[in-house]
MIBA-518740 format. One record per residue (C-alpha): z, y, x. Coordinates in nm, 4 decimals. Last residue first. Example, Ala and Ser with C-alpha at 12.3 -4.5 7.8 and 13.67 -1.06 7.14 Angstrom:
2
+----------+----------+----------+
!       pz !       py !       px !
+----------+----------+----------+
!   0.7140 !  -0.1060 !   1.3670 !
!   0.7800 !  -0.4500 !   1.2300 !
+----------+----------+----------+
This chain:
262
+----------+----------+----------+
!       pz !       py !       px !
+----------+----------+----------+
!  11.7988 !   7.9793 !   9.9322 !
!  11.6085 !   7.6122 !   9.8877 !
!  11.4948 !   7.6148 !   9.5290 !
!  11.2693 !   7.9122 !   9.5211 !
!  11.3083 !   8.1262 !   9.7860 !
!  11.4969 !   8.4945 !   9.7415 !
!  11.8129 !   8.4450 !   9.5789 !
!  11.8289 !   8.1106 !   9.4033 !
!  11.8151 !   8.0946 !   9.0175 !
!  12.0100 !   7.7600 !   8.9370 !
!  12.3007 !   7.8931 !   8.7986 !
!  12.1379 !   8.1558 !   8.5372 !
!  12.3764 !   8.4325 !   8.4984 !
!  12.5657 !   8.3760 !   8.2520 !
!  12.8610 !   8.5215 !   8.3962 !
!  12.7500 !   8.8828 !   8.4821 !
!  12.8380 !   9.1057 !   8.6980 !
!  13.0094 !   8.8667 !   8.9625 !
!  12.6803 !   8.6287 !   8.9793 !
!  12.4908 !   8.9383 !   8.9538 !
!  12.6116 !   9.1148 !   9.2432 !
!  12.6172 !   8.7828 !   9.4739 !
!  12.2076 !   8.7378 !   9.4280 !
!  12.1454 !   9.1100 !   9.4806 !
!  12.3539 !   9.1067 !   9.8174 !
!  12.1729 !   8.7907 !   9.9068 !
!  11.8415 !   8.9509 !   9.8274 !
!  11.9909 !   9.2248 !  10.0489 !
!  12.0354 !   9.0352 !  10.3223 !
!  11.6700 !   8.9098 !  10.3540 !
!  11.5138 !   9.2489 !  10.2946 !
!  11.5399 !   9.4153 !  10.5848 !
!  11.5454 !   9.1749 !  10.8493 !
!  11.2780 !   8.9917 !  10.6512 !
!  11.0633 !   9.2955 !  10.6312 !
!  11.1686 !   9.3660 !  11.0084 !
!  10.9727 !   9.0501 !  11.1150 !
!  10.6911 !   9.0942 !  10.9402 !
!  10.6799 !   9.4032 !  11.0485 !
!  10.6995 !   9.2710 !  11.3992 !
!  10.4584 !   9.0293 !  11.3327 !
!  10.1756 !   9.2859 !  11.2350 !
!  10.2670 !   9.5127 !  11.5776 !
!  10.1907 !   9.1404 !  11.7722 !
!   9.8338 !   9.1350 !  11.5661 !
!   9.6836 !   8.8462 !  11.4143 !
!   9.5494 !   9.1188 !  11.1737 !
!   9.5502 !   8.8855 !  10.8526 !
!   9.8439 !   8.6585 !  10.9918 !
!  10.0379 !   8.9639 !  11.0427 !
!   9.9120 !   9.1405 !  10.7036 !
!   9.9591 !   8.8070 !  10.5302 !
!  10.3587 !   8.7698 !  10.6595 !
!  10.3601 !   9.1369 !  10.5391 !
!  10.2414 !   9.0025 !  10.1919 !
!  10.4970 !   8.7036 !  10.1911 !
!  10.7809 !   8.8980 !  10.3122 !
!  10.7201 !   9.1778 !  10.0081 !
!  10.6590 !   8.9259 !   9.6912 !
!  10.9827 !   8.7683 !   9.8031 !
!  11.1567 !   9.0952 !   9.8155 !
!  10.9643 !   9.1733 !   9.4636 !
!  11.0351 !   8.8489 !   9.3425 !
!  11.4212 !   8.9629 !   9.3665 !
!  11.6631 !   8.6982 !   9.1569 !
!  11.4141 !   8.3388 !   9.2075 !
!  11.2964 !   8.0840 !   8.9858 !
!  11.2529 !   8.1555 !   8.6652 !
!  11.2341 !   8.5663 !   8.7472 !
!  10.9058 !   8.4920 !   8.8903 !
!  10.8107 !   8.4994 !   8.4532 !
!  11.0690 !   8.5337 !   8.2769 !
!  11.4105 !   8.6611 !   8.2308 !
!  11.5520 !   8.9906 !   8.4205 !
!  11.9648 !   8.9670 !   8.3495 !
!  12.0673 !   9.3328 !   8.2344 !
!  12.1644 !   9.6272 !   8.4550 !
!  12.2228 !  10.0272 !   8.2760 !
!  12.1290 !  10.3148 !   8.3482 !
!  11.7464 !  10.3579 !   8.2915 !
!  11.7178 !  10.4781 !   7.9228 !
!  11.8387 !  10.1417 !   7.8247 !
!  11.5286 !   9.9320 !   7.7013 !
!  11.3472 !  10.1609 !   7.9635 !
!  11.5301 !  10.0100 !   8.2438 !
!  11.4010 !   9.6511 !   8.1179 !
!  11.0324 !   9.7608 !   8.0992 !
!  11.1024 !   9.9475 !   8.4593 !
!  11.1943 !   9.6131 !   8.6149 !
!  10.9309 !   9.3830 !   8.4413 !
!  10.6581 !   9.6610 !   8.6084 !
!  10.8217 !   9.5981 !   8.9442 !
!  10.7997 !   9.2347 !   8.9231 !
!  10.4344 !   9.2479 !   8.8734 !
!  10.3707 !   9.4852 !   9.1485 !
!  10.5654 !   9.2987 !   9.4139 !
!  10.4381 !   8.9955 !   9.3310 !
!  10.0747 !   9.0947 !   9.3298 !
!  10.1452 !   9.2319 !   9.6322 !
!  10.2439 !   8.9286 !   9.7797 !
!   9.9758 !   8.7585 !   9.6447 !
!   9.7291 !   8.9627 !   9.7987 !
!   9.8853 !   9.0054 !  10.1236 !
!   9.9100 !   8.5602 !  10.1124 !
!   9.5197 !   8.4773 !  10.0542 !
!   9.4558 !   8.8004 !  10.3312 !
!   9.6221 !   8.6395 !  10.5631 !
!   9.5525 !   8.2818 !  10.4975 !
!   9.1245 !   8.4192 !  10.4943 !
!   9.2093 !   8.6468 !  10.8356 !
!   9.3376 !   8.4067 !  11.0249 !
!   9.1170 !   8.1026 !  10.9311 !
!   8.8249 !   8.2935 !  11.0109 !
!   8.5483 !   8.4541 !  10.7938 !
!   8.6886 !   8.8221 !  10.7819 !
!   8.6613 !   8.7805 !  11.1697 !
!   8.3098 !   8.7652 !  11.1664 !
!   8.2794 !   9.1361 !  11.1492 !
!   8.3850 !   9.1639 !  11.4924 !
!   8.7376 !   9.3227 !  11.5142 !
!   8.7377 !   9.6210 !  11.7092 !
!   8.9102 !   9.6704 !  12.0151 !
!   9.2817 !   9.6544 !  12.0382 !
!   9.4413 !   9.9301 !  12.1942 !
!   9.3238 !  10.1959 !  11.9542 !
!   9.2972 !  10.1137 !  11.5862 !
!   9.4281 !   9.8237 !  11.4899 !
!   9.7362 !   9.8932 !  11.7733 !
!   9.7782 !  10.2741 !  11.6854 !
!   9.7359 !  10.1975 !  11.3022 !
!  10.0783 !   9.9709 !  11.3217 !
!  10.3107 !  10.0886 !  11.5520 !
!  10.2187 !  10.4946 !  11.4054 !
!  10.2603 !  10.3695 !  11.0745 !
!  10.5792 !  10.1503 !  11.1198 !
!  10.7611 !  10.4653 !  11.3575 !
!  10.6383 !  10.6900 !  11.0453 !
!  10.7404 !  10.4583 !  10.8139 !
!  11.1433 !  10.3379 !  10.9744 !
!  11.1737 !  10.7456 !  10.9984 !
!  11.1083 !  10.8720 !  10.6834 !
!  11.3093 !  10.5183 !  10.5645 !
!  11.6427 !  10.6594 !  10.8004 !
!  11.5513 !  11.0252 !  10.6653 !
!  11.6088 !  10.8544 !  10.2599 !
!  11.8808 !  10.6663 !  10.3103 !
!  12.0777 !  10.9257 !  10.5013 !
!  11.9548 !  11.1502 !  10.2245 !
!  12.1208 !  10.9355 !   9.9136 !
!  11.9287 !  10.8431 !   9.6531 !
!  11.9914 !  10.9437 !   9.3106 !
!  12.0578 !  10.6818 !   9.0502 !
!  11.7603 !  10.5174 !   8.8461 !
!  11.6049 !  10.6007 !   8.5765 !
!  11.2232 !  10.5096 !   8.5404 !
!  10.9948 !  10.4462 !   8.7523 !
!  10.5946 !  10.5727 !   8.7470 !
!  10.5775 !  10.8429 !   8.9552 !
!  10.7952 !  10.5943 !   9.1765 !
!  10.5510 !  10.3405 !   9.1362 !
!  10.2066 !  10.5107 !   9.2135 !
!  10.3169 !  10.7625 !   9.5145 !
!  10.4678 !  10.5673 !   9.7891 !
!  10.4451 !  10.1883 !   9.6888 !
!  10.1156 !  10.1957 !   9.5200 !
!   9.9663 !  10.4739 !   9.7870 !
!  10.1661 !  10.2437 !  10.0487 !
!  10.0099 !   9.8600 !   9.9374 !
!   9.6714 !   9.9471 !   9.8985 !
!   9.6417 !  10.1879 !  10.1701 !
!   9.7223 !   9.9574 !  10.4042 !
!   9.4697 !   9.6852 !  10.2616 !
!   9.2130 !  10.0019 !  10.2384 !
!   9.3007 !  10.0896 !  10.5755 !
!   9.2251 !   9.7400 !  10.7288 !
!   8.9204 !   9.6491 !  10.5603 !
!   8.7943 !  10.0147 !  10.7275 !
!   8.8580 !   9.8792 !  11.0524 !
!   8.7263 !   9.5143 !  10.9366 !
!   8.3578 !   9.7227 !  10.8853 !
!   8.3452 !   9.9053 !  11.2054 !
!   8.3843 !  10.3671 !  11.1984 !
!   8.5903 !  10.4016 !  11.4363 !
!   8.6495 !  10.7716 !  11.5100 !
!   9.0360 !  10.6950 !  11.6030 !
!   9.1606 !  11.0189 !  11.5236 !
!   9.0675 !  10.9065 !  11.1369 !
!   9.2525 !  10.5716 !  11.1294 !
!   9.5243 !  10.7260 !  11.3194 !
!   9.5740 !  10.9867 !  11.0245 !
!   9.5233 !  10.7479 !  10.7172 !
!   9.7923 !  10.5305 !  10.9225 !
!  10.0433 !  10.8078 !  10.9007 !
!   9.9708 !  10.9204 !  10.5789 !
!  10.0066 !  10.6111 !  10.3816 !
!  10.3061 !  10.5593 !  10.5872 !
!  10.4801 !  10.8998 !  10.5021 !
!  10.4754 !  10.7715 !  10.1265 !
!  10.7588 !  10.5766 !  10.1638 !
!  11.0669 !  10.7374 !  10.1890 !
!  10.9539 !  11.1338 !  10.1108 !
!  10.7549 !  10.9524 !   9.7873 !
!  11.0863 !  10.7012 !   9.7042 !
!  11.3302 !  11.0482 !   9.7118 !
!  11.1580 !  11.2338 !   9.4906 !
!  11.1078 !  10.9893 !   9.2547 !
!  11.4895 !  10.8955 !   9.2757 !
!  11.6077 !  11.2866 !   9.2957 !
!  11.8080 !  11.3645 !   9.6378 !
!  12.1509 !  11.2387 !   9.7006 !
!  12.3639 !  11.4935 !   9.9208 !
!  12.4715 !  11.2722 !  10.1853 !
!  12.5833 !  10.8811 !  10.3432 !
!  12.9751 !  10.9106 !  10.1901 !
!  12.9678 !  10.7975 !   9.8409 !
!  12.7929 !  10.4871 !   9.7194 !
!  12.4944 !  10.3438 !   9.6128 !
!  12.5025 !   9.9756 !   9.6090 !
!  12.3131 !   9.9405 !   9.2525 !
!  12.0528 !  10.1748 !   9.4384 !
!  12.1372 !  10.2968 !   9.7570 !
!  12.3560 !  10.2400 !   9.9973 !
!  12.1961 !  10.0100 !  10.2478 !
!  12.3991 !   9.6726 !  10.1722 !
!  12.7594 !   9.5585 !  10.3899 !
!  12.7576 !   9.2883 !  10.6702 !
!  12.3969 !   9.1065 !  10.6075 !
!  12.2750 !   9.4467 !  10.6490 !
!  12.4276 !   9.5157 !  10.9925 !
!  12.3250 !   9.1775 !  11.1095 !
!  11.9782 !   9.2421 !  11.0015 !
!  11.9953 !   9.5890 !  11.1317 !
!  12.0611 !   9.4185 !  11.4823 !
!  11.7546 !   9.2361 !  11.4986 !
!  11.5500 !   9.4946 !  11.3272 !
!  11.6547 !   9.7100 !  11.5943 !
!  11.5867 !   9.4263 !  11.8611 !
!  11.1920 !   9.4572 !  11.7047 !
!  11.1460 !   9.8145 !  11.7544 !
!  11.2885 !   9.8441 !  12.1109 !
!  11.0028 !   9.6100 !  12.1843 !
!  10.7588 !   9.7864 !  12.0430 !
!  10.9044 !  10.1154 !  12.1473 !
!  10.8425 !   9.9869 !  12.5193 !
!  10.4609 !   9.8112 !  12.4518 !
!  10.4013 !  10.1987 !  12.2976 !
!  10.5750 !  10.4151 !  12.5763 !
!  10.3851 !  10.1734 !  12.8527 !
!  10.0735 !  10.2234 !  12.6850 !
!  10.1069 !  10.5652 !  12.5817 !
!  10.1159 !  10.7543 !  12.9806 !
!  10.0147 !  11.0821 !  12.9155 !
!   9.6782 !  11.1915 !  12.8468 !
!   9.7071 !  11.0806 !  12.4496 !
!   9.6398 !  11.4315 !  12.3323 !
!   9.6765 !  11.3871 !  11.9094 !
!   9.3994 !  11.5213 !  11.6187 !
!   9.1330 !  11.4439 !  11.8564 !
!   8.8566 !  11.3653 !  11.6072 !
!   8.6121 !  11.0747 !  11.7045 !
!   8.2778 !  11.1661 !  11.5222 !
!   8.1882 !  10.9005 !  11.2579 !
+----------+----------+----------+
């Protein structure tokens, strides 16, 4: 493959990368905090005050599927054209053409989301993309082939799988219950993850980005690992308290986001 300059690089990206990095990871710090504090406003949190609220569908592509792109786009400026490169982009691409295109086509109902929301995740995937193709694919060189054999990559790859397996599972057990209601309405899920735990899909999320770190061994892979807990952590726990006040029978020994311990 002939390397495509798509970007000019001639200024000094090392130290602005290793600096964002960093910057990167005390943000998910302190959004944790923040989160654990009061809920991103959207969804069954959605409230007024944080913008005009754009359509759900529309609003999940211009959220998430900026990620797809962004990698796709390194990927190709890169010119590599090595085997666990290419393993890399398809697991990316994997998760974000499901997650940015697939499942919001897909959903149904569902309030508006609000713009705030939706620039702050624009934002969050572009940064993510750029943090996470520019490392595979640029500062660190190739991974020889016999990588894919190691104990890294084989955990890794065990656990993205899963994850996402999770995540697309629970999703589809989601939109069967909104369609029982035309979308607007909440109802206890039953079944299946559900047994043990109120958001598989969080779960399903932290485990598979906990396999993409492990997978790519790579410090850009443990920092979204790190924000997907940040992120997603607090809001199980939001989740988890909204149903017990919504709804009284709510199963008592469900735990938020690990089975039996939280």
């Amino acid at each position: 493959m002939t390397r495509v300059q798509l970007f000019d690089w001639s200024w000094n990206e090392p130290t602005f990368y290793w600096s964002l990095l960093a910057i990167w990871v005390a943000l998910g710090a302190a959004s944790f905090v923040a989160l654990l504090l009061t809920p991103a406003p959207y969804g069954r949190f959605a409230r007024s005050g944080w913008g005009p609220r754009l359509n759900p569908k529309l609003g999940w592509i211009l959220m998430e599927g900026p990620a797809a792109v962004v990698f796709f786009l390194f990927f190709v400026a890169s010119g590599r054209t090595d085997p666990m490169s290419i393993v890399f982009l398809l697991l990316w691409l994997t998760h974000y053409v499901y997650r940015g295109y697939v499942y919001p086509l897909r959903r149904r109902g569902g309030s508006g989301v609000p713009l705030f929301v939706v620039l702050s995740a624009f934002a969050f995937n572009v940064t993510n993309g750029y943090l996470q193709s520019r490392y595979l694919f640029h500062f660190a060189p190739p991974y020889p082939v016999r990588w894919s054999a190691g104990p890294w990559f084989l955990v890794g790859i065990a656990l993205f799988a899963a994850g996402w397996l999770a995540v697309v599972w629970t999703d589809n057990a989601l939109r069967q219950l909104r369609g029982r209601d035309d979308g607007q309405g909440y109802t206890i899920p039953q079944g299946g993850l559900f047994r043990w735990v109120s958001c598989p899909n969080y779960l399903g999320e932290i485990i598979e980005w906990t396999g993409w770190a492990l997978l790519t061994l790579s410090p850009a892979g443990a920092a979204f690992a790190f924000w997907t807990v940040a992120n997603l952590l607090p809001r199980a726990l939001a989740h988890q308290r909204w149903y017990r006040t919504h709804f009284a029978d709510y199963p008592p020994d469900r735990k938020a986001l690990i089975p039996y311990l939280l």
